[in-house]
C-alpha positions in Angstrom: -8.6 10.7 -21.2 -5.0 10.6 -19.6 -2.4 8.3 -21.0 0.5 7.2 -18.6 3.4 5.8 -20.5 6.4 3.7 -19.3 9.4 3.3 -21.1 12.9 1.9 -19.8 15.6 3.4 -21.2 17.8 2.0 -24.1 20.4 0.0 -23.9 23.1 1.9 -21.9 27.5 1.6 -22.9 27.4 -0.7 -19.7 25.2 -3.7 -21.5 22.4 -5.2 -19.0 23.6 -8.6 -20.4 26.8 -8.0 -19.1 27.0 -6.1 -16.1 24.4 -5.5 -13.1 24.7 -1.7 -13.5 22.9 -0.4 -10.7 23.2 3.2 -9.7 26.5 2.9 -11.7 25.9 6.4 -14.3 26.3 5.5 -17.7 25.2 6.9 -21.1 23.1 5.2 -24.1 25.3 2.7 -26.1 24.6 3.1 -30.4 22.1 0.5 -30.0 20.3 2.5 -27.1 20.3 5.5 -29.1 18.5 3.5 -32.2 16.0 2.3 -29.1 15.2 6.0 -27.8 14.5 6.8 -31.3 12.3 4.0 -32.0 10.5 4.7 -28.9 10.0 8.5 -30.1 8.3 7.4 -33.0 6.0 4.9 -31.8 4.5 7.7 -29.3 4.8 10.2 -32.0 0.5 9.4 -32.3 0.6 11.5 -28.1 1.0 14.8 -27.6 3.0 14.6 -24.7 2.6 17.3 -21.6 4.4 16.0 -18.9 7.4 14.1 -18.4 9.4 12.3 -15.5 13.0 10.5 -15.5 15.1 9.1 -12.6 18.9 11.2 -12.0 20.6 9.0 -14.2 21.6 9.5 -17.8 20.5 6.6 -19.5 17.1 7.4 -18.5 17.4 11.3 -19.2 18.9 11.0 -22.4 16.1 8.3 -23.6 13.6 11.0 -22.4 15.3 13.9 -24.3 15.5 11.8 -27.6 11.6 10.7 -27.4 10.7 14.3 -27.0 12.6 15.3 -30.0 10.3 13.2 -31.5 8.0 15.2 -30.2 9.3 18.4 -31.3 9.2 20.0 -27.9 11.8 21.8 -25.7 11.8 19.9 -22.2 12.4 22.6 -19.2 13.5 21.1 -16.3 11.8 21.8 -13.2 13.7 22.4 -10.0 11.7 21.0 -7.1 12.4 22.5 -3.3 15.7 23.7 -4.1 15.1 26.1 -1.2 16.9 28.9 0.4 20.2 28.0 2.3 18.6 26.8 5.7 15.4 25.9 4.9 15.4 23.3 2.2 12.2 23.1 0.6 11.2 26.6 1.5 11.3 28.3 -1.7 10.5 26.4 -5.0 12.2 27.9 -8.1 11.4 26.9 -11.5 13.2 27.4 -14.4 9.7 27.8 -17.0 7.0 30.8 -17.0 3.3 29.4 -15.7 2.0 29.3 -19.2 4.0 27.0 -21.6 4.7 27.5 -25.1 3.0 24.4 -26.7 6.8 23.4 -28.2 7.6 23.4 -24.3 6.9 20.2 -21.8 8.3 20.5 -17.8 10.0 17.4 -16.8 11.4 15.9 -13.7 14.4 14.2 -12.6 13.7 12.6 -9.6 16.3 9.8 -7.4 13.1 7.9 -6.8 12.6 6.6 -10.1 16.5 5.6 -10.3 17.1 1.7 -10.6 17.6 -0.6 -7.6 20.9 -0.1 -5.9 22.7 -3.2 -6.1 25.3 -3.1 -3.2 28.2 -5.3 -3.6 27.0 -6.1 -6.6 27.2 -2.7 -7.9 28.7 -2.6 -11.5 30.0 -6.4 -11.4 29.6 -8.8 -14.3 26.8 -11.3 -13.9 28.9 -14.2 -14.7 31.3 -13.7 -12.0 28.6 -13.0 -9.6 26.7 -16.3 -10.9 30.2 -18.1 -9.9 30.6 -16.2 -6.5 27.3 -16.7 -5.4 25.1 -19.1 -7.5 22.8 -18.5 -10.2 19.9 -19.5 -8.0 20.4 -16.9 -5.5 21.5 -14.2 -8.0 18.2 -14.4 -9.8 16.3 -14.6 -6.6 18.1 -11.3 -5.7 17.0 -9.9 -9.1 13.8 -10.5 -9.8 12.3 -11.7 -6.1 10.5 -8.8 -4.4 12.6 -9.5 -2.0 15.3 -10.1 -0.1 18.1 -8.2 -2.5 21.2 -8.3 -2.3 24.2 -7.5 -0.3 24.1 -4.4 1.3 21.5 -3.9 -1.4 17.8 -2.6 -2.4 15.4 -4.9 -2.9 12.4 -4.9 -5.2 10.3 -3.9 -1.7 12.7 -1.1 -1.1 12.6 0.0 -4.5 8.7 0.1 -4.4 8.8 2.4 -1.0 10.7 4.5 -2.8 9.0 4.6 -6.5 5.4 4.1 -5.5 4.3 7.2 -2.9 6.5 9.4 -5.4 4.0 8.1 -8.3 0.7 8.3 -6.2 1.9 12.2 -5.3 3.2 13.3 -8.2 2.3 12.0 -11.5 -0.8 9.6 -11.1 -2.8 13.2 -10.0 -1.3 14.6 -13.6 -3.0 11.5 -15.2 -6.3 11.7 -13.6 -6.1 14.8 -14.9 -6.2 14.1 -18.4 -2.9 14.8 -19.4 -0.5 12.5 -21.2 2.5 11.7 -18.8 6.0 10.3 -19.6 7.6 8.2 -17.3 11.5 6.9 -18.7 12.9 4.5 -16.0 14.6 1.7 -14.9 14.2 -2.6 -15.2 13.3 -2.5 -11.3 11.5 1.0 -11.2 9.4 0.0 -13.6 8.3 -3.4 -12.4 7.9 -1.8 -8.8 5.3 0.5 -10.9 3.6 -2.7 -12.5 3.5 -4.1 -9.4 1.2 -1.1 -8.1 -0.6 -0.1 -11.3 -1.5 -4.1 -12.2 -1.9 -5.3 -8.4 0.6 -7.6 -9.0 1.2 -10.2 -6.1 5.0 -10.1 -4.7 5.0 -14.1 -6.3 4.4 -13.2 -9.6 6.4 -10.1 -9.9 9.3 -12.6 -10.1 8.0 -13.0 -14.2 7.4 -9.2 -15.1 10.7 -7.9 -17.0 11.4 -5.0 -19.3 13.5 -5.4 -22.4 15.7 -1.5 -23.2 13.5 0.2 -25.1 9.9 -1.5 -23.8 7.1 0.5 -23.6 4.5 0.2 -21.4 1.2 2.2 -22.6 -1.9 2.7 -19.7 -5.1 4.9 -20.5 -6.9 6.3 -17.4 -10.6 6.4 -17.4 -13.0 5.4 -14.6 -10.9 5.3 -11.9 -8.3 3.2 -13.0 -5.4 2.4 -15.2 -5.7 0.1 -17.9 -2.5 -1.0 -20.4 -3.3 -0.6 -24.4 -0.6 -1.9 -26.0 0.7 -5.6 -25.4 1.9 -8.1 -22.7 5.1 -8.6 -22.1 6.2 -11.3 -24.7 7.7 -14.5 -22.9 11.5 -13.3 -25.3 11.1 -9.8 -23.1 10.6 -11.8 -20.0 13.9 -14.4 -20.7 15.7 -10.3 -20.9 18.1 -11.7 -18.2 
């Protein structure tokens, strides 16, 4: 039986509280250090064989710290680099076909990365609540959509995440094997929103604290989450 586990990476230097960070690249603050490391030994009962992270840090270096739990070596794999021209072409890949068990392939991939916010980009919340009104910021937020100025939305952030997930990792699942996935507050509820059937209303409640883990075992055809619901504190993680 597969296991596909979620986790959102930990608290990054530019708090969530604080800012709207966006694609804005920023590394794990003390506090999301202590989270990684948490999250490393809570999975420490999976062998992981497969892992996934968006392109930015905060997610890669949650991802790293986990496996360290873990004990393995994560290889990155380098998807379609190609051959000048032709793009695609020629896949290269930086790990020998059969893996030294203290080895794991992981993935970086832009369509995991969290919802770009626009002119929003990198601004403090509070200022944005006084520019624009904290009514319409949190429908921009947490509505599927519309999003914000010259922003994704939670829709655009699904067309992105989803088909990427369906091609890529849920096939590694089915297969048996236990998948990683580190990502982002938006990411991941796009993700929800597919795995739980989630209607676009009541994706408005589904939020992910830093450090959350969401834990789904695959057997008969379908996904099912092990370990808790979100807790009504997680879901007030503004």
């Amino acid at each position: 039986m597969g296991h596909l586990i979620l986790v959102r990476h930990g608290e990054p230097g530019l708090k969530p509280e604080d800012r709207l960070a966006g694609w804005v690249d920023v590394s794990l603050s003390k506090k999301g250090i202590e989270e990684a490391l948490e999250c490393a030994a809570e999975l420490e009962k999976f062998e992981l064989d497969l892992a996934f992270a968006s392109n930015l840090v905060r997610t890669q270096e949650t991802l790293l710290i986990i496996l360290s739990g873990q004990k393995k070596t994560g290889v990155i794999v380098h998807e379609g680099t190609g051959d000048g021209g032709n793009p695609g072409k020629t896949d290269w890949y930086s790990y020998p076909e059969k893996l030294d068990k203290k080895l794991i392939p992981i993935y970086f991939t832009p369509s995991l990365n969290e919802r770009y916010y626009g002119k929003l980009q990198g601004r403090k919340k509070q200022k944005m609540v006084e520019k624009y009104g904290a009514e319409k910021l949190a429908s921009w937020r947490w509505n599927f959509e519309p999003g914000p100025p010259e922003g994704e939305s939670l829709k655009a952030v699904y067309e992105r995440a989803v088909p990427y997930f369906e091609e890529k990792i849920l096939p590694v699942v089915k297969a048996g094997k236990n998948v990683l996935v580190c990502a982002h507050q938006n990411s991941l509820r796009a993700l929800v929103k597919y795995i739980e059937e989630i209607s676009d209303e009541d994706i408005r409640n589904v939020r992910f604290s830093t450090g959350e883990l969401a834990i789904y075992s695959y057997s008969e055809d379908k996904l099912t989450r092990e370990n808790a619901e979100m807790s009504p504190e997680t879901k007030r993680n503004l």
